[in-house]
PDB file of N, CA, C and O in Angstrom:
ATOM      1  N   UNK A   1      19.970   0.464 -28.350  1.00  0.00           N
ATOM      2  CA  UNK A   1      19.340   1.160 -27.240  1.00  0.00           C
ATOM      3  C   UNK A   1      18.204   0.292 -26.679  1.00  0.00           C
ATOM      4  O   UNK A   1      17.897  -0.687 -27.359  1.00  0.00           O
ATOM      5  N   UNK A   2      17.522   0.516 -25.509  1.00  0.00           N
ATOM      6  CA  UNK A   2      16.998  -0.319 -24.887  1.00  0.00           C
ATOM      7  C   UNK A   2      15.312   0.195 -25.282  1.00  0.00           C
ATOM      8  O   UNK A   2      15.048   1.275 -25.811  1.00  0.00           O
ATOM      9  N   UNK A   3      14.497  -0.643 -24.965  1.00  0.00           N
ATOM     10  CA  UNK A   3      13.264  -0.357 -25.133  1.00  0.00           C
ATOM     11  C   UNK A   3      12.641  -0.317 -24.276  1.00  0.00           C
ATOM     12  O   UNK A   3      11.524  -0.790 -24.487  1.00  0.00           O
ATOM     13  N   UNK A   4      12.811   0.065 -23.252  1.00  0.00           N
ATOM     14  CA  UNK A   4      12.395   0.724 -22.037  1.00  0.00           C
ATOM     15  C   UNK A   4      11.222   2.137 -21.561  1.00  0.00           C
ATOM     16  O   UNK A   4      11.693   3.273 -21.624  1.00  0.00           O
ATOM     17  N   UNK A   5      10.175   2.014 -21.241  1.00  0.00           N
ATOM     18  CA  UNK A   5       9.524   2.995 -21.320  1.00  0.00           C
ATOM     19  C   UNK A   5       8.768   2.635 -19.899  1.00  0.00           C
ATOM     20  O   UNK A   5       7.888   1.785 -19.760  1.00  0.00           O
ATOM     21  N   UNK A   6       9.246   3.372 -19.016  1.00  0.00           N
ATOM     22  CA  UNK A   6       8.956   3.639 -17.668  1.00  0.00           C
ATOM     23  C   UNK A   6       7.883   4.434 -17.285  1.00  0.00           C
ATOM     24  O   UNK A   6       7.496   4.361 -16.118  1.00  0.00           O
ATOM     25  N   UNK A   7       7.314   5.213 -18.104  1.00  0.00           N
ATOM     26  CA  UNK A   7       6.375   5.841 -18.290  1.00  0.00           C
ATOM     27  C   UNK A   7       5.049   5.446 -18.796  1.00  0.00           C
ATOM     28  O   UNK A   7       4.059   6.176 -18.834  1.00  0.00           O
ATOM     29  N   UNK A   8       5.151   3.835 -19.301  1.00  0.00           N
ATOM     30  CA  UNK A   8       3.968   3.641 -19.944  1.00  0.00           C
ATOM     31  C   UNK A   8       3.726   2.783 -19.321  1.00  0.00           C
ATOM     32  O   UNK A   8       3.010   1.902 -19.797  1.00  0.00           O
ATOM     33  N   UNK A   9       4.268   2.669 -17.872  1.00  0.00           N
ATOM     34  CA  UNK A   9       4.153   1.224 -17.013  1.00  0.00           C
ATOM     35  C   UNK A   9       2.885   1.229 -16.316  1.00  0.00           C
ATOM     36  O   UNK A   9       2.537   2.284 -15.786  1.00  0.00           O
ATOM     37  N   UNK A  10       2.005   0.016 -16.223  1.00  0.00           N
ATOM     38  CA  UNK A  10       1.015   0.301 -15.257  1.00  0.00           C
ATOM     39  C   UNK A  10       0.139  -0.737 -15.020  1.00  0.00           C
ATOM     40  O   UNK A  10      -0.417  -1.601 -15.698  1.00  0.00           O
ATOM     41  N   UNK A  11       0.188  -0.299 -13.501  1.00  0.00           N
ATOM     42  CA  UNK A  11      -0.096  -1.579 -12.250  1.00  0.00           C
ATOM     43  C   UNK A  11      -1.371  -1.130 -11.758  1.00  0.00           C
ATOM     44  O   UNK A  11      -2.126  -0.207 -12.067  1.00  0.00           O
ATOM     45  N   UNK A  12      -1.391  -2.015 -10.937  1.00  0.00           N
ATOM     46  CA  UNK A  12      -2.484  -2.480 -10.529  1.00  0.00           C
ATOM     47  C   UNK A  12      -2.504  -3.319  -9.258  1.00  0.00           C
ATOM     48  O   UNK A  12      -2.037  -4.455  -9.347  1.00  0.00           O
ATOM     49  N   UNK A  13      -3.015  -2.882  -8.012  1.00  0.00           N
ATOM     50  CA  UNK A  13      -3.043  -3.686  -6.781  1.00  0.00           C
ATOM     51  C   UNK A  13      -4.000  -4.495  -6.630  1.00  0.00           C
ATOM     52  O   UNK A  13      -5.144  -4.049  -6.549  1.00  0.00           O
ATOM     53  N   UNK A  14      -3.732  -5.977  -6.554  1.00  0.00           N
ATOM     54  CA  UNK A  14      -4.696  -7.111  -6.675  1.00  0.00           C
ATOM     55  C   UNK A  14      -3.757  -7.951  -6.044  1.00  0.00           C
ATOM     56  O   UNK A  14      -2.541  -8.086  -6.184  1.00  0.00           O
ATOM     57  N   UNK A  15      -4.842  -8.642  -5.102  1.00  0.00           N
ATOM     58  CA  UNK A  15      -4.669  -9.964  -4.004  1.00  0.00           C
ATOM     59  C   UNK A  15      -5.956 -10.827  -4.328  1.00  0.00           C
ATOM     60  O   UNK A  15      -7.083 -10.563  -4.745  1.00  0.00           O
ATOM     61  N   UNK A  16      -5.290 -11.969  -3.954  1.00  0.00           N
ATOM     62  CA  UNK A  16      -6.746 -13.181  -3.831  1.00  0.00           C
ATOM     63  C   UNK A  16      -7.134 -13.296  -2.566  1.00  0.00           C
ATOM     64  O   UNK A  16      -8.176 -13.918  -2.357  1.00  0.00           O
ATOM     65  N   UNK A  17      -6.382 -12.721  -1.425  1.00  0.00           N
ATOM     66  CA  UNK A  17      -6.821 -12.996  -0.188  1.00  0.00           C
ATOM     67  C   UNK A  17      -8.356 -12.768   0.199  1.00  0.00           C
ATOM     68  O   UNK A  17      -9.001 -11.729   0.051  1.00  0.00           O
ATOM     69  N   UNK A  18      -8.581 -13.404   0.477  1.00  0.00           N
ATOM     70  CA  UNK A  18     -10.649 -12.730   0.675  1.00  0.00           C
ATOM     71  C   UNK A  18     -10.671 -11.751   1.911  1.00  0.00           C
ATOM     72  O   UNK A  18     -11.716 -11.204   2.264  1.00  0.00           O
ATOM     73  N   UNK A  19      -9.276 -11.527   2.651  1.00  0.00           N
ATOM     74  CA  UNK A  19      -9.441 -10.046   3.572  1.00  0.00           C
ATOM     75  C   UNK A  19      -8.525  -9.701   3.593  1.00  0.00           C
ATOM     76  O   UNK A  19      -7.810  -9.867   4.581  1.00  0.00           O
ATOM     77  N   UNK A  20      -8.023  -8.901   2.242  1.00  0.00           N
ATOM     78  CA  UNK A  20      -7.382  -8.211   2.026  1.00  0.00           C
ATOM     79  C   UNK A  20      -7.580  -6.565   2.050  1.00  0.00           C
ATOM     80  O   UNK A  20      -6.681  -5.755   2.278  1.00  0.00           O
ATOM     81  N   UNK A  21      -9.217  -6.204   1.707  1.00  0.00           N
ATOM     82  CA  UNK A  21      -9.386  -5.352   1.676  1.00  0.00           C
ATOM     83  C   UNK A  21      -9.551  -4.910   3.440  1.00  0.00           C
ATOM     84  O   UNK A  21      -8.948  -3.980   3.976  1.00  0.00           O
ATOM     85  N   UNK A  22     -10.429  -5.758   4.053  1.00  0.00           N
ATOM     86  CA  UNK A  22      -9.838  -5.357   5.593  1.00  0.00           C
ATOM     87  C   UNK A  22      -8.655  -5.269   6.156  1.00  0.00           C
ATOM     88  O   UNK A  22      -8.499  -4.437   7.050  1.00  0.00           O
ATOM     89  N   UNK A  23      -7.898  -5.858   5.870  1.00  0.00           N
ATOM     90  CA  UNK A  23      -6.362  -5.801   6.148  1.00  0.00           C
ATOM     91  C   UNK A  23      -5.884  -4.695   5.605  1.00  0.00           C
ATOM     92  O   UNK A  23      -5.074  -4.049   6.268  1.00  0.00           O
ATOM     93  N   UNK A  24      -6.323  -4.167   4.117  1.00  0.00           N
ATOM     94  CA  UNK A  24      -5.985  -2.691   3.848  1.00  0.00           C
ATOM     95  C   UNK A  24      -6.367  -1.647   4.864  1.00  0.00           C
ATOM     96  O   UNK A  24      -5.554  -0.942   5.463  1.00  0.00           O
ATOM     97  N   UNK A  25      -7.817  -1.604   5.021  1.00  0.00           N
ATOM     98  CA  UNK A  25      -8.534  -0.397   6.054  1.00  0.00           C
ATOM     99  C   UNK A  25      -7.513  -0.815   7.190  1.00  0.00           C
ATOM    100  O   UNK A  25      -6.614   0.024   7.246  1.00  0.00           O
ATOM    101  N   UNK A  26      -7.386  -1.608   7.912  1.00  0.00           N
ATOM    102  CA  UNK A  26      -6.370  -1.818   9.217  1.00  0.00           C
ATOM    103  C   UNK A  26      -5.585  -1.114   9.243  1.00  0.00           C
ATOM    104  O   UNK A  26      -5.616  -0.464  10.288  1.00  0.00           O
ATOM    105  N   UNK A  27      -4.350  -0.696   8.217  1.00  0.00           N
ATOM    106  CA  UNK A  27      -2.923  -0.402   7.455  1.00  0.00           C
ATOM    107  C   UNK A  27      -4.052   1.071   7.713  1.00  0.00           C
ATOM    108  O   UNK A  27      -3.972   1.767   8.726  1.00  0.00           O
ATOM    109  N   UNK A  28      -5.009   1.318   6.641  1.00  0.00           N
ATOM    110  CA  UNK A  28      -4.820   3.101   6.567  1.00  0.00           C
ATOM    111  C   UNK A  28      -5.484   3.497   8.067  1.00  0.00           C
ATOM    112  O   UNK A  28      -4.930   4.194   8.918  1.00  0.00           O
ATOM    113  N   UNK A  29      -6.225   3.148   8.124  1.00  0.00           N
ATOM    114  CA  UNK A  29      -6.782   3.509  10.114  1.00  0.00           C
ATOM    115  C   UNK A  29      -5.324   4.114  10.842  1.00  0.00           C
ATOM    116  O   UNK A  29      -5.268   5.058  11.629  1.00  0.00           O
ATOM    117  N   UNK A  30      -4.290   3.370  10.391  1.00  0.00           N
ATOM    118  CA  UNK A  30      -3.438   3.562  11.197  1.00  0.00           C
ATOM    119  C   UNK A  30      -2.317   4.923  11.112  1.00  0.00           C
ATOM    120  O   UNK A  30      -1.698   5.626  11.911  1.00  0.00           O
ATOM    121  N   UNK A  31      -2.483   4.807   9.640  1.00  0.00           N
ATOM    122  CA  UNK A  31      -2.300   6.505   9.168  1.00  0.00           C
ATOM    123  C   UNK A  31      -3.137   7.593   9.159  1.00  0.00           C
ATOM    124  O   UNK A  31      -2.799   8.750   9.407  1.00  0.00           O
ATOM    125  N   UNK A  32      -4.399   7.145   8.824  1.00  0.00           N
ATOM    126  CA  UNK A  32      -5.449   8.208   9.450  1.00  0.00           C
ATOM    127  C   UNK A  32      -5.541   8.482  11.061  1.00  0.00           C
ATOM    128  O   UNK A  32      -5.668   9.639  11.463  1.00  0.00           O
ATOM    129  N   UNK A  33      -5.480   7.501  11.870  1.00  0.00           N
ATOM    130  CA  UNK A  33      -5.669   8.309  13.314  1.00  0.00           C
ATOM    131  C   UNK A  33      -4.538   7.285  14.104  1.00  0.00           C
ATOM    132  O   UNK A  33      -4.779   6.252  14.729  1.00  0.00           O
ATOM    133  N   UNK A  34      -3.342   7.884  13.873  1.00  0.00           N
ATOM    134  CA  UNK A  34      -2.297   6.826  15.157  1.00  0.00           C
ATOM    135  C   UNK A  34      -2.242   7.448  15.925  1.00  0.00           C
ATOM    136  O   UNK A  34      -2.099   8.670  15.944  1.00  0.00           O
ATOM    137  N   UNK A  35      -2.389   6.413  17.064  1.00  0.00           N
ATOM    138  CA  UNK A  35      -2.717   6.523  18.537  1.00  0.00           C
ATOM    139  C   UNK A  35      -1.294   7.682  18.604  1.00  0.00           C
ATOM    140  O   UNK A  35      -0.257   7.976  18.009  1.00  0.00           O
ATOM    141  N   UNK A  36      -2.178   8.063  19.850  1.00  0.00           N
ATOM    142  CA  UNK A  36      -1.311   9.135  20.435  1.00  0.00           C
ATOM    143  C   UNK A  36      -0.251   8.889  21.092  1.00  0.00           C
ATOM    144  O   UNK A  36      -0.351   8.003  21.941  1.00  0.00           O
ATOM    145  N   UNK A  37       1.092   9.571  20.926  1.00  0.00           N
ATOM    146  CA  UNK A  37       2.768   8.688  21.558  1.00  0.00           C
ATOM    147  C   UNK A  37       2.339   7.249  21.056  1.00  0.00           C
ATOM    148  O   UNK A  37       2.247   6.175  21.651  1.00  0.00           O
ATOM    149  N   UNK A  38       2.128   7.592  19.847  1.00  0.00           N
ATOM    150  CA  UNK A  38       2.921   6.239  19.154  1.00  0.00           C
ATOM    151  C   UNK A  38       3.668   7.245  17.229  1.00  0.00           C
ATOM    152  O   UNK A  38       3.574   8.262  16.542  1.00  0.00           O
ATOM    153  N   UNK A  39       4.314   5.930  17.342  1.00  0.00           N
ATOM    154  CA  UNK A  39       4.640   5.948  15.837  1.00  0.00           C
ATOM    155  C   UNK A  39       4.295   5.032  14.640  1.00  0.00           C
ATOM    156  O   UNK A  39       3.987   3.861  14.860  1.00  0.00           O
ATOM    157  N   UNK A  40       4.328   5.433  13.615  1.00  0.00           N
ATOM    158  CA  UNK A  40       4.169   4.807  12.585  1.00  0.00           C
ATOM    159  C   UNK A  40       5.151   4.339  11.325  1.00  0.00           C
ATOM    160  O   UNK A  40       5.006   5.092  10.362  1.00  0.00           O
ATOM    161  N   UNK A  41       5.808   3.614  11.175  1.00  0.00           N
ATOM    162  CA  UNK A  41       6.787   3.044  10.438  1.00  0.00           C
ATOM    163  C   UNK A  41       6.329   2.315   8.885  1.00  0.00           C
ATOM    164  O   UNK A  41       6.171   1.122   9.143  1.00  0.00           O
ATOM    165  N   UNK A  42       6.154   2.463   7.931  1.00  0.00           N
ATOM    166  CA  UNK A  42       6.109   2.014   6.825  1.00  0.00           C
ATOM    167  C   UNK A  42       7.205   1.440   5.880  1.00  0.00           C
ATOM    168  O   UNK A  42       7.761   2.336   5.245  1.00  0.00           O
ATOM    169  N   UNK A  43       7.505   0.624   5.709  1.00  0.00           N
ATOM    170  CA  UNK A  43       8.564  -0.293   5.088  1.00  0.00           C
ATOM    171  C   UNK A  43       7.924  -1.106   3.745  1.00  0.00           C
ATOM    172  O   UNK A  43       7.094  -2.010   3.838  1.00  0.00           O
ATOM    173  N   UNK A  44       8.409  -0.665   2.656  1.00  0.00           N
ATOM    174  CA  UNK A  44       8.262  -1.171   1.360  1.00  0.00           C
ATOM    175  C   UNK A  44       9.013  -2.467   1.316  1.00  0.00           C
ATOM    176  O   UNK A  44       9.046  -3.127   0.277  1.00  0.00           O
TER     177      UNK A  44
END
């Protein structure tokens, strides 16, 4: 059987970019207030 435990997995979001965290706020701004007649598309 496999030793697999999917449940005990755990991450962590980390970049070296030095504006990354602005580039984050950019991304949520855009889910917090999208412009009006527009859309928002998110792709993993």
């Amino acid at each position: 059987m496999n030793d697999l435990k999917p449940h005990k997995l755990r991450m962590w979001l980390h970049s070296k970019d030095p504006e990354f965290t602005e580039r984050v706020n950019e991304i949520i701004e855009l889910y917090v207030n999208t412009p009006r007649d527009e859309t928002v598309i998110c792709v993993d």
